[in-house]
N, C-alpha and C positions, 0 to 999 in steps of 0.2 A: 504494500500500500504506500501511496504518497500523498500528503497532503495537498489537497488542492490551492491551486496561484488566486483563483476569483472567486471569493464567498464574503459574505455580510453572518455577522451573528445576530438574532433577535430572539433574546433569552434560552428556550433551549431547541429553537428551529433556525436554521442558516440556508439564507438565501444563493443559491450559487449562481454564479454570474460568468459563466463561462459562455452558453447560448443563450439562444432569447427566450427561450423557455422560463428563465432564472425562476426554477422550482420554490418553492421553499416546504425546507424536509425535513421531518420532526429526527427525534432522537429516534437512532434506530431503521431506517427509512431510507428509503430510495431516491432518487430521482427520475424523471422519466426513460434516462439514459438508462439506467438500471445498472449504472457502475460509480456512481459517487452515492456514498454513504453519509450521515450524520451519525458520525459514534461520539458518544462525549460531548457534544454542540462543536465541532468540529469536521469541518467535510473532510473526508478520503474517496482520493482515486483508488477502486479495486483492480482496473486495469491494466497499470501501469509495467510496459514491458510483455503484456503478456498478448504474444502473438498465435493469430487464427490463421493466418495464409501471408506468404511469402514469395512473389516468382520475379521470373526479371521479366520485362515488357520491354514494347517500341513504347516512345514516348506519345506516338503517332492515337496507341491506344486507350489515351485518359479520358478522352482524347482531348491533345493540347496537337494542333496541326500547324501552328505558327509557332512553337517553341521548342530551338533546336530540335529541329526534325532529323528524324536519320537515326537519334539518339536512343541509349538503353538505358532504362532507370529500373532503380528493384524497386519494385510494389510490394506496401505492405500493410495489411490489415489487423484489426483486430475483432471483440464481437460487441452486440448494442451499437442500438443508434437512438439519436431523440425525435426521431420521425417515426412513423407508421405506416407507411405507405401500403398499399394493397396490393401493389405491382412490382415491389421491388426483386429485382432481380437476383439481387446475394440473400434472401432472407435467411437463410438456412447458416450464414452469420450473422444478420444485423440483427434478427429475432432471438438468438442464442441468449440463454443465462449464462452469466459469467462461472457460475455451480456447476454446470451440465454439458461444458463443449471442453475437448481435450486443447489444452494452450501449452505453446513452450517461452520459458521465460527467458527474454532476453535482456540486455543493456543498450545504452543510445552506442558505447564504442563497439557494439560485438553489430550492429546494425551499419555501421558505417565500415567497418570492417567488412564485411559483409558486400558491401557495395563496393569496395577496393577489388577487392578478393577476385571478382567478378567483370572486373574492369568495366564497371558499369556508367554512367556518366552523370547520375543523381539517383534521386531515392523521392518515390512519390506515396504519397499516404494515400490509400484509397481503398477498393471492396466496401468496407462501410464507413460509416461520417468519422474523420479524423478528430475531429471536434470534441468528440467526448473522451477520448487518450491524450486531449493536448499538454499533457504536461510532459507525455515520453514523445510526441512528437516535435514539441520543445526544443526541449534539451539535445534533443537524436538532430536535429535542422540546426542549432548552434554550432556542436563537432562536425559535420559535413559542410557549413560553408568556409570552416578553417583548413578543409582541403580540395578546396574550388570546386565541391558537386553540386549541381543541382538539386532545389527541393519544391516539390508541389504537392498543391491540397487538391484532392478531387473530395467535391464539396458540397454539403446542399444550401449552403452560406448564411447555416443562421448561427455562427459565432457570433459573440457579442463583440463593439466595439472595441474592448477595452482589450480583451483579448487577443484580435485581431492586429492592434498598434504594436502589442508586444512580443508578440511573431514575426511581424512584417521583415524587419530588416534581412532574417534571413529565410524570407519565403521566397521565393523567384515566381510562380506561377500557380494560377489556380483555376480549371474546369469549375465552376459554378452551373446546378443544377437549377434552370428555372421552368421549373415541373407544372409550372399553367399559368396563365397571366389573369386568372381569375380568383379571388379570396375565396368563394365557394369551393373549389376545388382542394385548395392545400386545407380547409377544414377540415370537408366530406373526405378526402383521399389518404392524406397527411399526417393530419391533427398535426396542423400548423397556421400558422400563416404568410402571405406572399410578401407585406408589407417590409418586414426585416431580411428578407431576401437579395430585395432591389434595394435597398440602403447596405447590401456588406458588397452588391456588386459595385456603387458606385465610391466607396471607400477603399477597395480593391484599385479600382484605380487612382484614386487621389493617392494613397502610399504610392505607386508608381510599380505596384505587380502587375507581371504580364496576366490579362485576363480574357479565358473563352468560356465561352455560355453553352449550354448543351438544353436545349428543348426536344425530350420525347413526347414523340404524335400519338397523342391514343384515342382511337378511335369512337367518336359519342361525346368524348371525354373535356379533349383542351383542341380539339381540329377543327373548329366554326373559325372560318374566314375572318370574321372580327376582331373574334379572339389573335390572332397569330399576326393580324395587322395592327393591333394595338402591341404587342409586345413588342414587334419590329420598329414602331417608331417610337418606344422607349429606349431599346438597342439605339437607334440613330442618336436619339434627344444625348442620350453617356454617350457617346464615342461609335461613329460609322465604323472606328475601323475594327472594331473587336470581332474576332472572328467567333461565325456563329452554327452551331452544328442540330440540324432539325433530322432526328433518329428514329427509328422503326419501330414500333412497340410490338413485341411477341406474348403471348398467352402467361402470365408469370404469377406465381405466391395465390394471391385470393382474385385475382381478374382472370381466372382461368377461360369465364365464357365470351372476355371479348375477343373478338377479329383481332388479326395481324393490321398492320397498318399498311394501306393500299400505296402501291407504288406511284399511281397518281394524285394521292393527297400528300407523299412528301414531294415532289414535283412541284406539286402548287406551292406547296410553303419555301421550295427555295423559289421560287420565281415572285413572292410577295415578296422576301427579303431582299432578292435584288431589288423590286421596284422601286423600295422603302428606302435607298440607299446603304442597305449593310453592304460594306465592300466583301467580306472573306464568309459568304454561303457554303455550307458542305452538307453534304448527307450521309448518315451512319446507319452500321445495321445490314446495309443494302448492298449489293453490287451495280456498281456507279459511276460514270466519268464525275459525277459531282462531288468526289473526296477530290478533286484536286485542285490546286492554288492557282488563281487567274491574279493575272495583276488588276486591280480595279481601273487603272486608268484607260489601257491600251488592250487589252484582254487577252495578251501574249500568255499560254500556256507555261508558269514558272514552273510547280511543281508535277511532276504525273506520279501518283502512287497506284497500287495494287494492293488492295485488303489496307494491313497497316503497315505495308513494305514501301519504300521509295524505289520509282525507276529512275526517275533522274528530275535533277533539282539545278535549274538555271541562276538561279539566283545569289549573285555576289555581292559585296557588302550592303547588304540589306535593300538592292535597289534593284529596279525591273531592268533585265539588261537592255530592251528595244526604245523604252520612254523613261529612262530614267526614273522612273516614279518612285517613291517613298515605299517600300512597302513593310509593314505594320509584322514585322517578322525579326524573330530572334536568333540568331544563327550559332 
Protein backbone atom coordinates (compact mmCIF):
# COMPACT_ATOMS: atom_id res chain seq x y z
CA UNK A 1 0.00 0.00 0.00
CA UNK A 2 0.98 3.74 -0.51
CA UNK A 3 -0.45 6.59 0.66
CA UNK A 4 -2.39 8.58 -1.49
CA UNK A 5 -0.80 12.21 -3.18
CA UNK A 6 -4.73 13.99 -3.32
CA UNK A 7 -7.05 13.59 -0.37
CA UNK A 8 -8.84 16.03 2.19
CA UNK A 9 -9.61 14.66 5.65
CA UNK A 10 -13.32 15.43 7.01
CA UNK A 11 -13.35 13.90 10.48
CA UNK A 12 -13.38 10.37 9.80
CA UNK A 13 -14.26 10.39 5.93
CA UNK A 14 -11.54 11.64 3.27
CA UNK A 15 -12.26 13.12 0.20
CA UNK A 16 -9.95 11.91 -2.50
CA UNK A 17 -9.08 14.18 -5.14
CA UNK A 18 -7.36 12.33 -7.54
CA UNK A 19 -10.41 12.01 -10.20
CA UNK A 20 -13.44 13.92 -10.53
CA UNK A 21 -15.30 11.60 -8.86
CA UNK A 22 -13.47 12.88 -5.51
CA UNK A 23 -15.54 10.17 -3.45
CA UNK A 24 -15.62 10.75 -0.05
CA UNK A 25 -15.08 7.39 1.83
CA UNK A 26 -15.94 6.41 5.33
CA UNK A 27 -13.49 4.44 7.56
CA UNK A 28 -13.00 1.24 6.08
CA UNK A 29 -14.52 1.95 2.56
CA UNK A 30 -13.84 2.19 -0.95
CA UNK A 31 -13.82 4.32 -3.50
CA UNK A 32 -15.56 3.93 -6.68
CA UNK A 33 -12.20 2.90 -8.07
CA UNK A 34 -12.35 0.11 -5.62
CA UNK A 35 -8.44 0.58 -4.94
CA UNK A 36 -8.18 3.42 -2.44
CA UNK A 37 -9.06 2.66 0.94
CA UNK A 38 -9.88 4.84 4.05
CA UNK A 39 -8.08 2.98 6.86
CA UNK A 40 -7.44 5.18 9.98
CA UNK A 41 -9.14 8.40 8.12
CA UNK A 42 -6.27 8.08 5.88
CA UNK A 43 -6.46 7.14 2.14
CA UNK A 44 -4.23 4.09 0.73
CA UNK A 45 -3.52 3.05 -2.65
CA UNK A 46 -4.06 -0.97 -2.69
CA UNK A 47 -2.67 -0.99 -6.01
CA UNK A 48 0.26 0.27 -6.20
CA UNK A 49 2.87 -1.73 -8.35
CA UNK A 50 0.67 -4.35 -8.68
CA UNK A 51 0.57 -5.26 -12.23
CA UNK A 52 -2.54 -7.16 -14.41
CA UNK A 53 -0.89 -7.06 -18.04
CA UNK A 54 2.32 -6.13 -19.48
CA UNK A 55 3.30 -6.27 -23.44
CA UNK A 56 5.29 -4.16 -25.78
CA UNK A 57 3.10 -2.30 -28.51
CA UNK A 58 3.56 0.05 -31.60
CA UNK A 59 2.90 3.24 -30.37
CA UNK A 60 0.63 3.42 -33.48
CA UNK A 61 -1.79 1.26 -31.17
CA UNK A 62 -2.87 3.63 -28.07
CA UNK A 63 -3.57 4.92 -30.58
CA UNK A 64 -1.27 8.06 -30.59
CA UNK A 65 -0.63 8.32 -34.66
CA UNK A 66 1.16 11.74 -34.58
CA UNK A 67 3.58 10.67 -31.68
CA UNK A 68 6.80 9.30 -32.70
CA UNK A 69 5.32 6.92 -34.99
CA UNK A 70 7.23 3.88 -35.93
CA UNK A 71 7.88 3.62 -32.17
CA UNK A 72 7.79 0.67 -29.30
CA UNK A 73 6.52 1.40 -25.85
CA UNK A 74 5.67 -1.30 -23.10
CA UNK A 75 2.13 -1.08 -22.04
CA UNK A 76 1.00 -1.52 -18.91
CA UNK A 77 -2.00 -2.13 -16.86
CA UNK A 78 -3.36 -2.68 -13.80
CA UNK A 79 -7.15 -3.74 -12.56
CA UNK A 80 -10.32 -1.18 -11.53
CA UNK A 81 -11.39 1.65 -13.14
CA UNK A 82 -13.74 4.70 -11.89
CA UNK A 83 -15.99 4.39 -14.95
CA UNK A 84 -18.53 1.73 -15.64
CA UNK A 85 -18.84 1.50 -18.80
CA UNK A 86 -21.09 -1.36 -20.58
CA UNK A 87 -18.87 -1.77 -23.57
CA UNK A 88 -15.67 -1.76 -22.28
CA UNK A 89 -13.44 -3.76 -23.88
CA UNK A 90 -10.78 -4.98 -21.01
CA UNK A 91 -13.42 -5.54 -18.51
CA UNK A 92 -12.32 -8.72 -17.44
CA UNK A 93 -9.52 -6.14 -15.86
CA UNK A 94 -11.13 -2.82 -15.31
CA UNK A 95 -14.00 -4.82 -13.46
CA UNK A 96 -11.60 -7.08 -11.58
CA UNK A 97 -11.29 -6.85 -7.48
CA UNK A 98 -8.09 -6.06 -6.46
CA UNK A 99 -8.85 -9.78 -3.94
CA UNK A 100 -9.64 -11.91 -6.84
CA UNK A 101 -7.23 -11.23 -10.07
CA UNK A 102 -3.71 -12.90 -9.87
CA UNK A 103 -1.16 -9.49 -9.96
CA UNK A 104 2.76 -9.44 -9.99
CA UNK A 105 4.28 -6.84 -7.90
CA UNK A 106 6.51 -4.76 -9.32
CA UNK A 107 8.77 -1.32 -8.63
CA UNK A 108 8.74 2.03 -10.86
CA UNK A 109 12.82 0.87 -11.41
CA UNK A 110 12.00 -3.00 -12.34
CA UNK A 111 9.30 -1.15 -14.88
CA UNK A 112 11.72 1.16 -16.54
CA UNK A 113 14.16 -1.45 -16.46
CA UNK A 114 11.96 -3.22 -18.01
CA UNK A 115 11.53 -0.85 -20.88
CA UNK A 116 15.42 -0.73 -21.39
CA UNK A 117 15.66 -4.30 -21.32
CA UNK A 118 13.49 -4.36 -24.38
CA UNK A 119 14.89 -1.42 -26.16
CA UNK A 120 11.62 -0.01 -26.04
CA UNK A 121 11.20 3.73 -26.79
CA UNK A 122 8.66 4.64 -23.71
CA UNK A 123 6.23 3.03 -21.44
CA UNK A 124 2.52 3.85 -21.86
CA UNK A 125 -0.13 3.34 -19.02
CA UNK A 126 -3.12 1.88 -20.56
CA UNK A 127 -5.67 -1.46 -20.66
CA UNK A 128 -7.51 0.30 -17.89
CA UNK A 129 -7.63 4.17 -16.49
CA UNK A 130 -4.16 4.85 -15.37
CA UNK A 131 -5.70 7.35 -13.04
CA UNK A 132 -6.46 5.27 -10.32
CA UNK A 133 -2.59 3.70 -9.88
CA UNK A 134 -1.39 7.38 -10.35
CA UNK A 135 0.95 7.33 -7.61
CA UNK A 136 3.01 4.12 -9.25
CA UNK A 137 2.52 5.76 -12.47
CA UNK A 138 4.03 8.69 -10.93
CA UNK A 139 6.89 7.83 -9.64
CA UNK A 140 7.56 5.00 -12.62
CA UNK A 141 7.09 8.47 -15.49
CA UNK A 142 9.74 10.47 -13.01
CA UNK A 143 12.73 7.59 -13.52
CA UNK A 144 11.92 7.01 -17.34
CA UNK A 145 12.02 10.64 -18.22
CA UNK A 146 15.75 10.62 -16.40
CA UNK A 147 16.43 8.23 -19.25
CA UNK A 148 14.98 10.02 -22.36
CA UNK A 149 11.68 7.40 -22.68
CA UNK A 150 8.63 8.32 -23.48
CA UNK A 151 5.54 8.38 -21.24
CA UNK A 152 1.79 8.29 -22.16
CA UNK A 153 -1.65 8.03 -20.60
CA UNK A 154 -4.25 6.24 -22.45
CA UNK A 155 -7.13 7.84 -20.66
CA UNK A 156 -10.78 8.53 -20.15
CA UNK A 157 -9.58 12.07 -18.73
CA UNK A 158 -11.33 12.47 -15.67
CA UNK A 159 -8.05 13.08 -13.58
CA UNK A 160 -8.54 15.99 -11.42
CA UNK A 161 -6.61 19.11 -12.18
CA UNK A 162 -4.43 19.12 -9.59
CA UNK A 163 -3.35 15.84 -10.31
CA UNK A 164 -2.81 16.28 -13.74
CA UNK A 165 -0.39 19.64 -13.14
CA UNK A 166 1.69 17.34 -11.03
CA UNK A 167 2.39 14.62 -13.77
CA UNK A 168 2.44 16.96 -16.42
CA UNK A 169 6.15 17.70 -16.66
CA UNK A 170 6.97 14.25 -17.21
CA UNK A 171 3.87 13.07 -19.24
CA UNK A 172 4.77 13.48 -23.00
CA UNK A 173 1.25 12.29 -24.54
CA UNK A 174 -2.12 11.30 -23.88
CA UNK A 175 -5.13 9.35 -26.08
CA UNK A 176 -8.17 10.82 -24.23
CA UNK A 177 -11.37 8.99 -24.50
CA UNK A 178 -14.39 11.13 -25.59
CA UNK A 179 -16.91 8.32 -25.20
CA UNK A 180 -20.00 10.68 -26.54
CA UNK A 181 -20.48 14.26 -26.71
CA UNK A 182 -23.63 13.92 -24.88
CA UNK A 183 -24.09 14.09 -20.65
CA UNK A 184 -26.91 11.53 -21.01
CA UNK A 185 -24.70 9.03 -22.23
CA UNK A 186 -21.56 9.19 -19.97
CA UNK A 187 -24.50 8.95 -17.04
CA UNK A 188 -26.75 6.13 -18.67
CA UNK A 189 -23.26 4.35 -20.16
CA UNK A 190 -20.45 5.50 -17.69
CA UNK A 191 -21.71 6.61 -14.52
CA UNK A 192 -19.89 9.70 -15.25
CA UNK A 193 -19.90 12.66 -16.63
CA UNK A 194 -18.66 14.58 -20.00
CA UNK A 195 -18.23 17.87 -18.59
CA UNK A 196 -14.69 17.13 -16.67
CA UNK A 197 -13.68 15.20 -19.69
CA UNK A 198 -13.46 18.28 -22.01
CA UNK A 199 -11.92 20.46 -19.33
CA UNK A 200 -8.73 17.71 -18.68
CA UNK A 201 -8.70 17.79 -22.67
CA UNK A 202 -8.21 21.21 -22.87
CA UNK A 203 -5.68 21.59 -19.97
CA UNK A 204 -3.90 18.76 -21.61
CA UNK A 205 -3.17 21.11 -23.99
CA UNK A 206 -2.52 24.26 -22.14
CA UNK A 207 0.41 22.16 -20.14
CA UNK A 208 1.69 21.68 -23.61
CA UNK A 209 1.01 17.43 -23.81
CA UNK A 210 0.80 16.02 -27.12
CA UNK A 211 -2.89 15.20 -27.25
CA UNK A 212 -5.22 12.60 -29.50
CA UNK A 213 -8.88 12.04 -28.86
CA UNK A 214 -10.37 8.62 -29.63
CA UNK A 215 -14.35 8.69 -30.38
CA UNK A 216 -15.81 5.16 -30.49
CA UNK A 217 -19.04 4.95 -32.90
CA UNK A 218 -21.70 2.87 -31.37
CA UNK A 219 -24.32 2.32 -32.92
CA UNK A 220 -28.05 4.00 -31.58
CA UNK A 221 -25.71 5.16 -29.08
CA UNK A 222 -23.23 8.48 -29.61
CA UNK A 223 -23.78 8.05 -34.08
CA UNK A 224 -26.61 10.97 -34.73
CA UNK A 225 -25.10 13.21 -37.06
CA UNK A 226 -25.49 16.12 -34.57
CA UNK A 227 -24.03 14.47 -32.12
CA UNK A 228 -20.51 13.98 -33.98
CA UNK A 229 -20.90 17.51 -35.43
CA UNK A 230 -21.11 19.13 -32.29
CA UNK A 231 -18.14 17.39 -30.81
CA UNK A 232 -16.14 18.02 -34.17
CA UNK A 233 -16.48 21.64 -33.68
CA UNK A 234 -15.51 21.53 -30.07
CA UNK A 235 -12.30 19.49 -31.57
CA UNK A 236 -11.81 22.76 -34.00
CA UNK A 237 -13.07 25.46 -31.19
CA UNK A 238 -9.32 23.52 -28.80
CA UNK A 239 -7.14 23.12 -31.58
CA UNK A 240 -7.87 21.96 -35.40
CA UNK A 241 -4.98 20.33 -35.21
CA UNK A 242 -5.40 17.59 -32.63
CA UNK A 243 -5.57 14.42 -34.23
CA UNK A 244 -8.65 12.75 -34.17
CA UNK A 245 -9.55 8.81 -34.32
CA UNK A 246 -13.48 7.83 -34.89
CA UNK A 247 -13.30 3.74 -34.11
CA UNK A 248 -15.44 0.71 -34.60
CA UNK A 249 -17.43 -0.54 -31.81
CA UNK A 250 -17.73 -4.56 -31.70
CA UNK A 251 -20.37 -6.40 -29.41
CA UNK A 252 -18.39 -6.12 -25.91
CA UNK A 253 -18.95 -6.80 -21.79
CA UNK A 254 -22.99 -5.83 -21.32
CA UNK A 255 -23.64 -4.22 -25.00
CA UNK A 256 -23.59 -7.61 -26.29
CA UNK A 257 -26.89 -7.10 -28.57
CA UNK A 258 -25.73 -4.09 -30.29
CA UNK A 259 -24.42 -4.19 -34.07
CA UNK A 260 -20.91 -3.80 -35.18
CA UNK A 261 -20.47 -0.26 -36.21
CA UNK A 262 -21.36 0.10 -40.20
CA UNK A 263 -18.49 0.99 -42.38
CA UNK A 264 -20.56 3.67 -43.61
CA UNK A 265 -21.39 5.48 -40.57
CA UNK A 266 -17.43 5.78 -39.79
CA UNK A 267 -17.02 7.08 -43.23
CA UNK A 268 -19.44 9.60 -42.59
CA UNK A 269 -17.93 10.62 -39.35
CA UNK A 270 -14.43 11.11 -40.88
CA UNK A 271 -15.87 13.12 -43.64
CA UNK A 272 -17.99 15.49 -40.93
CA UNK A 273 -14.59 15.83 -39.32
CA UNK A 274 -12.95 16.90 -42.24
CA UNK A 275 -15.65 19.22 -43.19
CA UNK A 276 -15.52 20.74 -39.54
CA UNK A 277 -11.93 21.57 -40.19
CA UNK A 278 -10.06 18.76 -37.91
CA UNK A 279 -6.97 18.40 -39.82
CA UNK A 280 -5.43 14.72 -38.67
CA UNK A 281 -9.08 12.39 -39.23
CA UNK A 282 -8.24 8.49 -38.89
CA UNK A 283 -10.22 5.44 -38.55
CA UNK A 284 -9.69 2.55 -36.12
CA UNK A 285 -10.96 -0.86 -35.78
CA UNK A 286 -11.37 -1.16 -39.45
CA UNK A 287 -9.36 -1.86 -42.55
CA UNK A 288 -8.69 1.42 -44.07
CA UNK A 289 -6.67 3.85 -46.23
CA UNK A 290 -8.04 6.33 -43.53
CA UNK A 291 -5.21 5.30 -40.74
CA UNK A 292 -3.02 7.26 -42.78
CA UNK A 293 -1.58 10.80 -42.37
CA UNK A 294 -2.43 13.48 -45.14
CA UNK A 295 -0.82 16.78 -44.66
CA UNK A 296 -3.87 19.09 -44.11
CA UNK A 297 -2.69 21.74 -46.25
CA UNK A 298 -1.75 20.06 -49.63
CA UNK A 299 -3.18 16.54 -49.12
CA UNK A 300 0.34 14.87 -50.04
CA UNK A 301 0.14 11.27 -48.63
CA UNK A 302 2.85 11.62 -45.45
CA UNK A 303 2.38 8.64 -43.79
CA UNK A 304 0.95 5.18 -45.32
CA UNK A 305 0.47 2.51 -42.58
CA UNK A 306 -0.86 -1.16 -42.41
CA UNK A 307 -2.89 -2.22 -39.31
CA UNK A 308 -0.51 -0.40 -36.72
CA UNK A 309 2.76 -1.02 -38.91
CA UNK A 310 4.27 1.86 -40.96
CA UNK A 311 5.18 1.46 -44.67
CA UNK A 312 6.70 4.50 -45.13
CA UNK A 313 6.76 7.81 -43.56
CA UNK A 314 7.79 11.15 -45.71
CA UNK A 315 7.87 13.31 -43.21
CA UNK A 316 11.02 15.36 -42.04
CA UNK A 317 11.56 17.65 -39.57
CA UNK A 318 8.09 17.92 -38.61
CA UNK A 319 7.12 19.60 -42.11
CA UNK A 320 5.03 18.26 -45.29
CA UNK A 321 7.87 17.67 -47.72
CA UNK A 322 5.67 19.06 -51.02
CA UNK A 323 4.04 22.44 -49.08
CA UNK A 324 6.03 22.91 -46.46
CA UNK A 325 3.38 22.84 -44.14
CA UNK A 326 3.47 22.63 -40.33
CA UNK A 327 2.47 19.40 -39.51
CA UNK A 328 1.08 18.82 -35.91
CA UNK A 329 3.49 15.63 -35.50
CA UNK A 330 6.01 14.58 -33.16
CA UNK A 331 9.00 12.66 -34.55
Amino acid sequence: MKESMFYDVYGNKVQCNTCNHRCKIGINKRGICEVRENIDGRLYVLNYGLVSSINIDPIEKKPLYNFHPGSRVLSIGTVGCNFRCLHCQNYSISAAKIDDYPLEKLHPEDIVSLAKKYNTDGISWTYNEPTIWYEFTYDTSKIAKKDDLTVSYVTNGYITEEALKEISPYLDAANVDVKAFRDDFYRRVCHAKLEPVLTTCKLIKELGIHLEITYLVIPTFNDDEEEIKDFCRWVVELDPSIPVHFTAFYPQYKMLDVPPTPIETLNRAYEIGKDKGIEYVYLGNVHSDRDNTYCPNCGALLIKRSGFSILDNKIRDEKCPRCNFKINLII
